[in-house]
N, CA, C and O atoms as CSV, one atom per row, in Angstrom:
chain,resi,resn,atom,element,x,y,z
A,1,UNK,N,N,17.497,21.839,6.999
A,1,UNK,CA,C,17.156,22.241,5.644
A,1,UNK,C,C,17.123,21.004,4.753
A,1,UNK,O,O,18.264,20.543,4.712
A,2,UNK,N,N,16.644,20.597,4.342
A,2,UNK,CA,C,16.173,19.526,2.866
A,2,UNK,C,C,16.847,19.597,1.939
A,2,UNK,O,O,16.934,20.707,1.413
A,3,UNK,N,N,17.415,18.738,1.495
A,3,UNK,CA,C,18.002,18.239,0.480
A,3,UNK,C,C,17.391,18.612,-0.567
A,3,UNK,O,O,16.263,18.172,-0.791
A,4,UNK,N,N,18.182,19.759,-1.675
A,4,UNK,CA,C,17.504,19.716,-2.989
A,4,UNK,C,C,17.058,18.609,-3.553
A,4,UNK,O,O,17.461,17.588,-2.997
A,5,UNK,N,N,16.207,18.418,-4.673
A,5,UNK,CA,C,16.017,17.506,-5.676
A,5,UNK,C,C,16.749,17.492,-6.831
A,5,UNK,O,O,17.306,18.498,-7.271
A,6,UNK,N,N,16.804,15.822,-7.637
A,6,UNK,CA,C,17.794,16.372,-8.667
A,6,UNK,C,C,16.552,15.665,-10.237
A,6,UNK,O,O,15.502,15.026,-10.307
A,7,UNK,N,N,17.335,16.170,-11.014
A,7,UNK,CA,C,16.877,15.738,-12.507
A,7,UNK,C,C,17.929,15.442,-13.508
A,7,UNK,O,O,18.781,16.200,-13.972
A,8,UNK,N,N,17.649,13.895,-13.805
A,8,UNK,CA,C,18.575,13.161,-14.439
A,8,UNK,C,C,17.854,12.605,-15.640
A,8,UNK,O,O,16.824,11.939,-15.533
A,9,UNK,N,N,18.570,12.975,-17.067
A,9,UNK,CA,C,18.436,12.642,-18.418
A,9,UNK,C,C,19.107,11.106,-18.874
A,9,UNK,O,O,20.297,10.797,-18.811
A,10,UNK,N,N,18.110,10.363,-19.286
A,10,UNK,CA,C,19.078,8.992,-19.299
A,10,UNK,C,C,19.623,9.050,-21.034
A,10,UNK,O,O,20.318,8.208,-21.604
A,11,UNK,N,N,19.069,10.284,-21.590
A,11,UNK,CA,C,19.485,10.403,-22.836
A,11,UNK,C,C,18.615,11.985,-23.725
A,11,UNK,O,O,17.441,12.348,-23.796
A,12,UNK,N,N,19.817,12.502,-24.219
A,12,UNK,CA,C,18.793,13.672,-24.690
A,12,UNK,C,C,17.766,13.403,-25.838
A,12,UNK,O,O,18.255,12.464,-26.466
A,13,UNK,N,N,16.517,13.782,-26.455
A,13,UNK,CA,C,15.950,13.790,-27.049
A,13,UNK,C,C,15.100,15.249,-27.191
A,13,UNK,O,O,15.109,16.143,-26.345
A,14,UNK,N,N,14.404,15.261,-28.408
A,14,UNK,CA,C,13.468,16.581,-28.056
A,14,UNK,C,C,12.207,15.759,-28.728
A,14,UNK,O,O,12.304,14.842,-29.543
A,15,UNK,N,N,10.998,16.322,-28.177
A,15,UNK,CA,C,9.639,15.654,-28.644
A,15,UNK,C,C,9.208,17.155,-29.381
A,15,UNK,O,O,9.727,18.256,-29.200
A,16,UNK,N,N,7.786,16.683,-30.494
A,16,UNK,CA,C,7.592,18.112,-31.139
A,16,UNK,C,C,5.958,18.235,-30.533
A,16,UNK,O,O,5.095,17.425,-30.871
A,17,UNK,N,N,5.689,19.398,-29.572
A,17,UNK,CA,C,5.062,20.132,-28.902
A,17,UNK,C,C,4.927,21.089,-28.679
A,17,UNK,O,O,5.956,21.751,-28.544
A,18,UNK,N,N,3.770,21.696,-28.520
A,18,UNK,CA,C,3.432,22.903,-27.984
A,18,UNK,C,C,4.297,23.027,-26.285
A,18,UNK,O,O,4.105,22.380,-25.255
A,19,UNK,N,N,5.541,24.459,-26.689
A,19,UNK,CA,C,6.178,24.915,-25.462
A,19,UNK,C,C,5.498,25.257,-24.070
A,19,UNK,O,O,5.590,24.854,-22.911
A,20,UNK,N,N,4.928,25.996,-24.616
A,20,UNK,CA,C,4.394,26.101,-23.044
A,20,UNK,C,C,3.535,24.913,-22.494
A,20,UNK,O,O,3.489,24.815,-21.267
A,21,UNK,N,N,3.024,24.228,-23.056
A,21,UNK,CA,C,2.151,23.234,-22.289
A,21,UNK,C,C,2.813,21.785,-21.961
A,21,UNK,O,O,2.397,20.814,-21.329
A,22,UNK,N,N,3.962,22.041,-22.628
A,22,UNK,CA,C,5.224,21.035,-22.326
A,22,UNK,C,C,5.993,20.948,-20.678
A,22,UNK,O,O,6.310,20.144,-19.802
A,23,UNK,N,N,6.008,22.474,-21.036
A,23,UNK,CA,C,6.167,23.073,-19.895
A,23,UNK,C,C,5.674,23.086,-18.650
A,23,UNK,O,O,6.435,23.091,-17.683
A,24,UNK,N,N,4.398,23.092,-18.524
A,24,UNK,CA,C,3.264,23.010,-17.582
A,24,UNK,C,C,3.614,21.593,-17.553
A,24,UNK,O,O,4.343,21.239,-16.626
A,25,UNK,N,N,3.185,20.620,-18.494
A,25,UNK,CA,C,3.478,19.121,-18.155
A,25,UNK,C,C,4.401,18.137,-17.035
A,25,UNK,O,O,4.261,17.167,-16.289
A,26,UNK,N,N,5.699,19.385,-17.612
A,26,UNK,CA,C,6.871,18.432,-16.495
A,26,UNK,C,C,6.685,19.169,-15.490
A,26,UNK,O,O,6.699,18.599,-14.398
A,27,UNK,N,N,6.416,20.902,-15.528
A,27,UNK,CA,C,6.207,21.163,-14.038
A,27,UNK,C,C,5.168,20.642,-13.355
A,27,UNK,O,O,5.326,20.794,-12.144
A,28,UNK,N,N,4.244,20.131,-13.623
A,28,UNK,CA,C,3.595,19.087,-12.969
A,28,UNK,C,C,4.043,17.874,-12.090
A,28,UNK,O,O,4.156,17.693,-10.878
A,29,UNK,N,N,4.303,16.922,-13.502
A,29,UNK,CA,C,4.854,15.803,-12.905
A,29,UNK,C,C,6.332,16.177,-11.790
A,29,UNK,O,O,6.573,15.292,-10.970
A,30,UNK,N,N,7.004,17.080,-11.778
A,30,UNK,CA,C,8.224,17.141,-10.451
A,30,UNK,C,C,7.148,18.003,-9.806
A,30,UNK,O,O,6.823,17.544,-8.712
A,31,UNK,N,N,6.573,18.980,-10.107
A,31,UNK,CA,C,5.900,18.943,-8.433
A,31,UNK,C,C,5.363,18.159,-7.514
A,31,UNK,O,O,5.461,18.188,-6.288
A,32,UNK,N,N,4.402,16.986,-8.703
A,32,UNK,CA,C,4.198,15.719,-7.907
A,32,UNK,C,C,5.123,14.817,-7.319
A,32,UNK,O,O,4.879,14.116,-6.337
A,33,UNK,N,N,6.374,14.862,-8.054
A,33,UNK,CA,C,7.108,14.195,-7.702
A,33,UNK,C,C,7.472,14.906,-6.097
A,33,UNK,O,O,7.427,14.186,-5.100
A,34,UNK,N,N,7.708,15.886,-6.032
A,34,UNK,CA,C,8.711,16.645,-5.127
A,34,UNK,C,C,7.309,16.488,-3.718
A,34,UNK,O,O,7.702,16.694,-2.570
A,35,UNK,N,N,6.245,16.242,-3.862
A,35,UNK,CA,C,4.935,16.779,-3.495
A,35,UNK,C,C,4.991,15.494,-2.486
A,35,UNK,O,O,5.052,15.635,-1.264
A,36,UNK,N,N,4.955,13.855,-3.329
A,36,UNK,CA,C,4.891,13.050,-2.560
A,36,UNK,C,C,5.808,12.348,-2.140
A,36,UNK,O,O,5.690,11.325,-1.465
A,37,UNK,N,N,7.102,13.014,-2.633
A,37,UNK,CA,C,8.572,11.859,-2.638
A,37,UNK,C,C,9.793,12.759,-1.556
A,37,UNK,O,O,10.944,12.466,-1.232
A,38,UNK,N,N,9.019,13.798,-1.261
A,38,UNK,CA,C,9.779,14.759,-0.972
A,38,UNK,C,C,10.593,15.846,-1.582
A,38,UNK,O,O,10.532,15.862,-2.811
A,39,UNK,N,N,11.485,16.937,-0.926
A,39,UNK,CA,C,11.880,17.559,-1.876
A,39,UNK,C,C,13.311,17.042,-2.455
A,39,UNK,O,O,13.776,17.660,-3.412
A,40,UNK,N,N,14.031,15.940,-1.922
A,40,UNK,CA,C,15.348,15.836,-2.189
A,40,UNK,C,C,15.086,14.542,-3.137
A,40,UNK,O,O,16.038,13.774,-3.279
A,41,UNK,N,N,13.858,14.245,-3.796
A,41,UNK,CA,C,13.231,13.507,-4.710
A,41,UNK,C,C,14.306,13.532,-5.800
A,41,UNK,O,O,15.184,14.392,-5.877
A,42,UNK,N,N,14.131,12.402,-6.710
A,42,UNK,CA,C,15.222,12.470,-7.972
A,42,UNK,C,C,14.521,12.083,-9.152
A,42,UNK,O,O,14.263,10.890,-9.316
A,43,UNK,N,N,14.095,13.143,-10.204
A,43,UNK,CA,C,13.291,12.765,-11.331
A,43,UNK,C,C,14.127,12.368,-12.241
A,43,UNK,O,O,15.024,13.138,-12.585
A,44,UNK,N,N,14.012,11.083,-12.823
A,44,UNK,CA,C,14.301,10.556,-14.215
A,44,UNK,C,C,13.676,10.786,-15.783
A,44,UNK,O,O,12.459,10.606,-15.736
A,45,UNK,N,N,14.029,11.052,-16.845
A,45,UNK,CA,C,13.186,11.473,-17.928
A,45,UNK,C,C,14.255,10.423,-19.280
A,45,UNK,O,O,15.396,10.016,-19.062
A,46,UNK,N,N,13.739,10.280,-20.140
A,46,UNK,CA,C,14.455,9.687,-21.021
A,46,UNK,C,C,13.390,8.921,-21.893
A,46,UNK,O,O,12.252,8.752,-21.453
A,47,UNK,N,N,13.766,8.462,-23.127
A,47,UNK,CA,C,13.013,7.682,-24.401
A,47,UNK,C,C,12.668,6.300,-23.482
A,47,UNK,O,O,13.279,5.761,-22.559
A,48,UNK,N,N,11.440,5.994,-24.150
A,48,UNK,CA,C,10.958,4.657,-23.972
A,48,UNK,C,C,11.869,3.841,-25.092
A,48,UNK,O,O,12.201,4.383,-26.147
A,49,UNK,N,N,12.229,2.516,-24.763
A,49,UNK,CA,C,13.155,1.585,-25.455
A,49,UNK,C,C,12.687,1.639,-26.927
A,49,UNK,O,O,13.382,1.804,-27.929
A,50,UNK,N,N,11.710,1.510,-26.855
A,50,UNK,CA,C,11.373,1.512,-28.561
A,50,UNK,C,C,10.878,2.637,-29.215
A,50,UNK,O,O,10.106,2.543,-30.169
A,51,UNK,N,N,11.247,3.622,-28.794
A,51,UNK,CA,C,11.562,5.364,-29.526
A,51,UNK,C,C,9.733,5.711,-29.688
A,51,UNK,O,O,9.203,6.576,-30.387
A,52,UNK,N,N,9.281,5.012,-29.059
A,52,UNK,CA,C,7.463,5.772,-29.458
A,52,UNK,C,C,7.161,6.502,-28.681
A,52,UNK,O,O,6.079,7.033,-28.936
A,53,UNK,N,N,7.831,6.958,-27.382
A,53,UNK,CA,C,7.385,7.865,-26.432
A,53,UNK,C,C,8.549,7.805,-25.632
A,53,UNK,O,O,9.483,7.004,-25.594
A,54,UNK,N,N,8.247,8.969,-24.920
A,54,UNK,CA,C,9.429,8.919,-23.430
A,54,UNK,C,C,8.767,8.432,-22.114
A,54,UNK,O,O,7.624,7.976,-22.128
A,55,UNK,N,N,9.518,8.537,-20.947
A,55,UNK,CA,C,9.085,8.588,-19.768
A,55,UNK,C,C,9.401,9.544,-18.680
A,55,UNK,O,O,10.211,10.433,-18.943
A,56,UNK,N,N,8.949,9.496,-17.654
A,56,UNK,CA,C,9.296,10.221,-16.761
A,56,UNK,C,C,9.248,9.857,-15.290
A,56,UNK,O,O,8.194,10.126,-14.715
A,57,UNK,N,N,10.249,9.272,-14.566
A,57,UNK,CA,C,10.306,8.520,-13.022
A,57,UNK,C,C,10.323,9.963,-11.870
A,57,UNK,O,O,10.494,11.180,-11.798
A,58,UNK,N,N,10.067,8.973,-11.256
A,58,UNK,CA,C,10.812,9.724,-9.641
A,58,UNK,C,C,11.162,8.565,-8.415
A,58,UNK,O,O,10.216,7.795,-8.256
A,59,UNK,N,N,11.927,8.390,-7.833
A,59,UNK,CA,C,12.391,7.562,-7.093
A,59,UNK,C,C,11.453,7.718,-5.321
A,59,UNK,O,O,11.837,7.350,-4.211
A,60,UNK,N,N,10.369,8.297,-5.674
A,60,UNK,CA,C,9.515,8.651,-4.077
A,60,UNK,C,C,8.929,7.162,-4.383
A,60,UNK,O,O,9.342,6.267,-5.120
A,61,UNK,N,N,7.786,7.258,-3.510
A,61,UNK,CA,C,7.212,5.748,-2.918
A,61,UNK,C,C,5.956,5.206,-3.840
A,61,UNK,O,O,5.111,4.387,-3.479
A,62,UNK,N,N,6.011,5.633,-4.668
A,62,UNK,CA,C,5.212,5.265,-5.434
A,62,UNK,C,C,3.877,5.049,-5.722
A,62,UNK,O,O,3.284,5.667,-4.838
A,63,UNK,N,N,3.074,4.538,-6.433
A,63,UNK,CA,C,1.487,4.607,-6.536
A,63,UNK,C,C,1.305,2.950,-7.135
A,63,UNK,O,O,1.688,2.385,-8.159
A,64,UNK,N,N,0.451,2.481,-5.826
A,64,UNK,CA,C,-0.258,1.185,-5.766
A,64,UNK,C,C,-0.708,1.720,-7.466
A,64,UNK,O,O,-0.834,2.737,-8.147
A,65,UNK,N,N,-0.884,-0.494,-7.563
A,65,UNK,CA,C,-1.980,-0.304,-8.551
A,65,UNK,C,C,-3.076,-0.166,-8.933
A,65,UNK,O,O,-3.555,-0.101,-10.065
A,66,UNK,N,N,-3.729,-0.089,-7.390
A,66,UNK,CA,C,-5.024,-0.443,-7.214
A,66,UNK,C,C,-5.645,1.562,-7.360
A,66,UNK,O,O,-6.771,1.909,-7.718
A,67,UNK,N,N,-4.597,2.418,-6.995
A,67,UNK,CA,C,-4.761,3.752,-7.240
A,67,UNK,C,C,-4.673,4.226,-8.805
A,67,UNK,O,O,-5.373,5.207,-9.058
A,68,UNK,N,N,-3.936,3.693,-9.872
A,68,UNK,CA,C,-3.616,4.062,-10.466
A,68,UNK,C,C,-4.499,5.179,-11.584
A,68,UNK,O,O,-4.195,6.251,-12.106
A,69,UNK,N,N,-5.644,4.353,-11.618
A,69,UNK,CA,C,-6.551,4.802,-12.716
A,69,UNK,C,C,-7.175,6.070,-11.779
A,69,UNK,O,O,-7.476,7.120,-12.348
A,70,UNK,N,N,-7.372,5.912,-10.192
A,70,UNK,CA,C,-8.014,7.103,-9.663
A,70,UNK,C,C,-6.923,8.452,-9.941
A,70,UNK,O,O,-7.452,9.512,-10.274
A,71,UNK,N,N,-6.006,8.421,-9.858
A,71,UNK,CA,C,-5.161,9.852,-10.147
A,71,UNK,C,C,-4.970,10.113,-11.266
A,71,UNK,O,O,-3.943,10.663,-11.663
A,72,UNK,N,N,-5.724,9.840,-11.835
A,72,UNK,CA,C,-5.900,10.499,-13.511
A,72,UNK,C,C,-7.265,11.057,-13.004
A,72,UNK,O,O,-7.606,11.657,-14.023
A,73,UNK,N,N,-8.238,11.253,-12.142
A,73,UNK,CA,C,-9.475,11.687,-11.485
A,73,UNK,C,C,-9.472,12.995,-11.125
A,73,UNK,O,O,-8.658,13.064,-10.205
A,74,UNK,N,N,-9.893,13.994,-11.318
A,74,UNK,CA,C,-9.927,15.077,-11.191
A,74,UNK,C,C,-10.154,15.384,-9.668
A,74,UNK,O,O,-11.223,14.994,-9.199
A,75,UNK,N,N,-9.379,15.958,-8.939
A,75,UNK,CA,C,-9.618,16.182,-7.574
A,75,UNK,C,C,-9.403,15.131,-6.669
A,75,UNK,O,O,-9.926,14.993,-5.564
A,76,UNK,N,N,-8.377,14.211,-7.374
A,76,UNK,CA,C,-7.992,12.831,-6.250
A,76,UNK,C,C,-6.843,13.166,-5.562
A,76,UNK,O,O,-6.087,13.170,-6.533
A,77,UNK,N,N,-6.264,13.399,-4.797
A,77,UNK,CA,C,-5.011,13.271,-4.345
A,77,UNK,C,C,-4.858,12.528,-2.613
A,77,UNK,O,O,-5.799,12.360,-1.837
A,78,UNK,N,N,-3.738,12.264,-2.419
A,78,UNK,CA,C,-3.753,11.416,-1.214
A,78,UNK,C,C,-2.751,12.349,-0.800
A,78,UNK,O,O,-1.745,11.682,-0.555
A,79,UNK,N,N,-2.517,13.629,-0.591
A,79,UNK,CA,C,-1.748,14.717,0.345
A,79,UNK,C,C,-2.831,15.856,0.711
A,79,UNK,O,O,-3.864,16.096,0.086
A,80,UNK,N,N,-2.393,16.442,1.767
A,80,UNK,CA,C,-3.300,17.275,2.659
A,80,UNK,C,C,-2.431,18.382,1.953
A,80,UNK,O,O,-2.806,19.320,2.657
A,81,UNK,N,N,-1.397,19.044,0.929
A,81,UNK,CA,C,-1.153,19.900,0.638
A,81,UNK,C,C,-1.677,19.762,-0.914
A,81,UNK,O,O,-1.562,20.835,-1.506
A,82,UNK,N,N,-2.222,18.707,-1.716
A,82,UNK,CA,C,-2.292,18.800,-2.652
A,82,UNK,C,C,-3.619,18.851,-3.561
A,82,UNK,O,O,-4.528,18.437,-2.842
A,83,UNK,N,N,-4.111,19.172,-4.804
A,83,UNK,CA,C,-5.421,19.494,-5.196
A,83,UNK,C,C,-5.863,18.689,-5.873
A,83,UNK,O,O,-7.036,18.830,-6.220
A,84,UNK,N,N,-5.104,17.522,-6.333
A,84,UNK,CA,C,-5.449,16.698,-6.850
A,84,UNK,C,C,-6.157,17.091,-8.880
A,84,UNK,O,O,-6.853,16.477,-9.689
A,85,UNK,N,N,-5.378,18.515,-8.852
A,85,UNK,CA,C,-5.334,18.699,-10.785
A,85,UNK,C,C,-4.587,18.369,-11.554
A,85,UNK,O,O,-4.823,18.267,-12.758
A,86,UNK,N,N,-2.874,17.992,-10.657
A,86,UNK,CA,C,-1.979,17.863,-11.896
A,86,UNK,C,C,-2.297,16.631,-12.813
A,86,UNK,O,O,-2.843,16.789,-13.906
A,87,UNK,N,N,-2.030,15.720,-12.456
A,87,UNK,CA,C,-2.124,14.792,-12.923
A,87,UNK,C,C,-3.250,14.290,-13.628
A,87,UNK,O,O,-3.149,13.564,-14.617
A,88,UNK,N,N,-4.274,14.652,-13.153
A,88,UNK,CA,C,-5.434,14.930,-14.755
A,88,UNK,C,C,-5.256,16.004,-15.449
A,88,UNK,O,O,-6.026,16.008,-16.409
A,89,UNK,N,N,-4.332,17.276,-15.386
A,89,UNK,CA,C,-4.282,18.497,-15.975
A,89,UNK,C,C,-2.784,17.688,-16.805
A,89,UNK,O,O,-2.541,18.617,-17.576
A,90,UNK,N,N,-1.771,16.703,-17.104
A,90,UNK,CA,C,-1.238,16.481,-17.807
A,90,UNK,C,C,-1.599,15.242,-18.243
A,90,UNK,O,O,-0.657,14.719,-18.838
A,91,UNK,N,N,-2.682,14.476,-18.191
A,91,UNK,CA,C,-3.252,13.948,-18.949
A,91,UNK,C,C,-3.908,14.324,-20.486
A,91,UNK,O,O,-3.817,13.737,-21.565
A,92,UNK,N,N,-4.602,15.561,-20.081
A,92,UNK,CA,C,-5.278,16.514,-20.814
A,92,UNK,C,C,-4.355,16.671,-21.943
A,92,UNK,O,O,-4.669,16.321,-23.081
A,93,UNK,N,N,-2.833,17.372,-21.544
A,93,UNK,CA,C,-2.100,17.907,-22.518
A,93,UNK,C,C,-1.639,16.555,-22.927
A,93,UNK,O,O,-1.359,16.711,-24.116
A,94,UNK,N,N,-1.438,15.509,-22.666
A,94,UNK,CA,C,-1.104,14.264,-23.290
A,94,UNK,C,C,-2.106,14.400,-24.853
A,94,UNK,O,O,-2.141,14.370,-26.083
A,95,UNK,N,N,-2.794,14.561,-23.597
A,95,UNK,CA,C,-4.286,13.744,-25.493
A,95,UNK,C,C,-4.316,14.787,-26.164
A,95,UNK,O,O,-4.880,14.477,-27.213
A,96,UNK,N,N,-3.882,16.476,-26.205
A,96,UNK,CA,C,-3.867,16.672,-26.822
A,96,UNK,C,C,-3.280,17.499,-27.884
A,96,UNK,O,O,-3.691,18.307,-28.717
A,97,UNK,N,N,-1.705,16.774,-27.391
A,97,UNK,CA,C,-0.469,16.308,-28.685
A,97,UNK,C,C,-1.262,15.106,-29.548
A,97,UNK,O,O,-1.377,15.083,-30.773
A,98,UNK,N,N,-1.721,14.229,-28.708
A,98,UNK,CA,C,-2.307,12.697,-29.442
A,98,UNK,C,C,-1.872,11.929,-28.926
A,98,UNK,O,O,-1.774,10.821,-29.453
A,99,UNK,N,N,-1.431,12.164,-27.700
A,99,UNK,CA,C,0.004,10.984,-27.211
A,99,UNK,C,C,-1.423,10.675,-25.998
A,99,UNK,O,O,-2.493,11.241,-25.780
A,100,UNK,N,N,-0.552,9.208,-25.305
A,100,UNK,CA,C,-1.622,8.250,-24.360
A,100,UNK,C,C,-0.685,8.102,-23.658
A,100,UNK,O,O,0.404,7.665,-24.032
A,101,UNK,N,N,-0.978,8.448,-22.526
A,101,UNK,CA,C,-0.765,8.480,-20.997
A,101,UNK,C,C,-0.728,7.161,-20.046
A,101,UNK,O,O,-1.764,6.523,-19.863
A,102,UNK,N,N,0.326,6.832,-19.533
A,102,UNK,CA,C,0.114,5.505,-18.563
A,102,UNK,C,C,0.662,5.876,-17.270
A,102,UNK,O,O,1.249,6.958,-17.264
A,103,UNK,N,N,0.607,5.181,-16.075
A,103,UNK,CA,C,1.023,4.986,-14.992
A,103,UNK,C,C,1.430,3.628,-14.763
A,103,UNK,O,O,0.713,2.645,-14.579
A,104,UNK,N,N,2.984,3.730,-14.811
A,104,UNK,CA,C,3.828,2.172,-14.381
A,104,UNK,C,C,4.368,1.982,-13.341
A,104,UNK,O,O,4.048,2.880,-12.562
A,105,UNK,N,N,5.477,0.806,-12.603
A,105,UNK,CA,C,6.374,1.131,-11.959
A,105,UNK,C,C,7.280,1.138,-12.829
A,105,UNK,O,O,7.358,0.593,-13.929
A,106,UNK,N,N,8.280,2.101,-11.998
A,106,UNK,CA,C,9.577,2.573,-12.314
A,106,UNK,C,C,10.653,1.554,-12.234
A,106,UNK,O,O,10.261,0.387,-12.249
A,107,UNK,N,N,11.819,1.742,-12.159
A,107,UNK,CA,C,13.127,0.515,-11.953
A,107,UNK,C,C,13.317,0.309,-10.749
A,107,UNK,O,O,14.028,-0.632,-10.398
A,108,UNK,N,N,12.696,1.184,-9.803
A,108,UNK,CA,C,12.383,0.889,-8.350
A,108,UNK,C,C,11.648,0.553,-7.331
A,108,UNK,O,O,11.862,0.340,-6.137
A,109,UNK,N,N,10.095,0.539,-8.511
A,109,UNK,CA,C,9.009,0.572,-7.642
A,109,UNK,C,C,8.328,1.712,-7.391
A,109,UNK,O,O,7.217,1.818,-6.873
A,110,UNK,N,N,9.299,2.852,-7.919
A,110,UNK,CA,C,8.597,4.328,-7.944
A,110,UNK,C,C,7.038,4.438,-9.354
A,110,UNK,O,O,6.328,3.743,-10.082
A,111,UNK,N,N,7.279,5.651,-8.994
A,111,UNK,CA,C,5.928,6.103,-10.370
A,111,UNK,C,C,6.741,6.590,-11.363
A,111,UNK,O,O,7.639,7.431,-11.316
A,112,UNK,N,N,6.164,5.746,-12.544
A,112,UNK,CA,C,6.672,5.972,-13.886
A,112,UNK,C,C,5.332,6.316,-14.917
A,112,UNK,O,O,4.447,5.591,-15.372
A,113,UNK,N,N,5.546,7.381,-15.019
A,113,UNK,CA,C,3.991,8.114,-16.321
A,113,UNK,C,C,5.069,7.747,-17.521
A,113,UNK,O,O,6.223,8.172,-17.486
A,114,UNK,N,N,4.496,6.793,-18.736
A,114,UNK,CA,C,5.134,6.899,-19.759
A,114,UNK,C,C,3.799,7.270,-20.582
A,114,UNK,O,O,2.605,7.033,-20.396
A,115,UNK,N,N,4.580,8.003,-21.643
A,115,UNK,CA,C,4.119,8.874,-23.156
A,115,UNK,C,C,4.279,8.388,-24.199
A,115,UNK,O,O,5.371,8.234,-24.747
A,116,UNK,N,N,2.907,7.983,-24.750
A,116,UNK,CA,C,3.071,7.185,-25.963
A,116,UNK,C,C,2.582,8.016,-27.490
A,116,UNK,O,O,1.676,8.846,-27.570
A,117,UNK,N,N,3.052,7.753,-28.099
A,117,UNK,CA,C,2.567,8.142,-29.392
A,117,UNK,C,C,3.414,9.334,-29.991
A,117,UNK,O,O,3.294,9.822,-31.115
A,118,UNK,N,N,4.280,9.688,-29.012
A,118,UNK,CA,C,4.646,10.741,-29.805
A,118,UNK,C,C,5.959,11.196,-31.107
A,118,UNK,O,O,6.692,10.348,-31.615
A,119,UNK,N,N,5.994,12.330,-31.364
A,119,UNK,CA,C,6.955,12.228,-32.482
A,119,UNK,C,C,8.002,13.385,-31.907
A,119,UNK,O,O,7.927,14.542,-31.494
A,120,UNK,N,N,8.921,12.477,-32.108
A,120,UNK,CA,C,10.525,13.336,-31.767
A,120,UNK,C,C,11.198,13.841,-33.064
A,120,UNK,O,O,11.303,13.290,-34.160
A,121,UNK,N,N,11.601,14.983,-32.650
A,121,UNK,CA,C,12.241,15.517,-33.266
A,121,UNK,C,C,13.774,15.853,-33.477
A,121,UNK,O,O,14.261,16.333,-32.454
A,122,UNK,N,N,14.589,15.742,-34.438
A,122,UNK,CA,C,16.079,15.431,-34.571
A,122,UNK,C,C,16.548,16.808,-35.216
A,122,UNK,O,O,16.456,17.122,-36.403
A,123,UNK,N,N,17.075,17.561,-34.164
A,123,UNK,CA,C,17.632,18.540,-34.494
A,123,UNK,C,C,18.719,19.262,-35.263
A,123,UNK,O,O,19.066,20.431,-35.431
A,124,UNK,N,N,19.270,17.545,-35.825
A,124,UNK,CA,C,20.160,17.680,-36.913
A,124,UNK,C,C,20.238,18.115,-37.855
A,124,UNK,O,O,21.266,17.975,-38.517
């Protein structure tokens, strides 16, 4: 049996978005995560250093750079289980909060999608 996956907050924040498509967003990105990293995969989420967006890791094997711009491609994927929509289907909802979409490495070499532009909200 496989090792669950875990999800680790390097700090709480809330961003101001439409719920459900927020929603759809991260279930995206951990399915991808879980999709190519396996299932005992470990997603990271937390603010970008200079508070303009967050990010979101996973510690699986990551995405060359030479791929990067193709998986934002509608129907690209490099798994025989996968369809290759998420990741242009949370692009989509990126642009349209207003926020801009990247593909980095992570602190490991994993895939890091960071989110730019957006506005957080302080629940104080």
């Amino acid at each position: 049996m496989a090792e669950p996956g875990s999800l680790e907050l390097d700090q709480e924040f809330y961003v101001v978005g439409d719920e459900d498509r927020l929603l759809q967003l991260f279930e995206d990105l951990f399915r991808n995560a879980a999709l190519h990293g396996g299932s005992n995969t470990t997603v990271r989420i937390g603010p970008l250093e200079d508070w303009f967006g967050f990010y979101v890791e996973d510690d699986g094997p990551g995405i060359s750079a030479d791929e990067r711009e193709q998986v934002f491609e509608s129907g690209y994927t490099t798994s025989a289980k996968g369809t290759g929509f998420g990741i242009p289907i949370i692009e989509v909802i990126a642009e349209a909060h207003g926020w801009d979409v990247r593909l980095t490495d992570g602190r490991t070499g994993c895939a890091q999608f960071e989110f730019v532009g957006v506005d957080f909200y302080d629940p104080t």
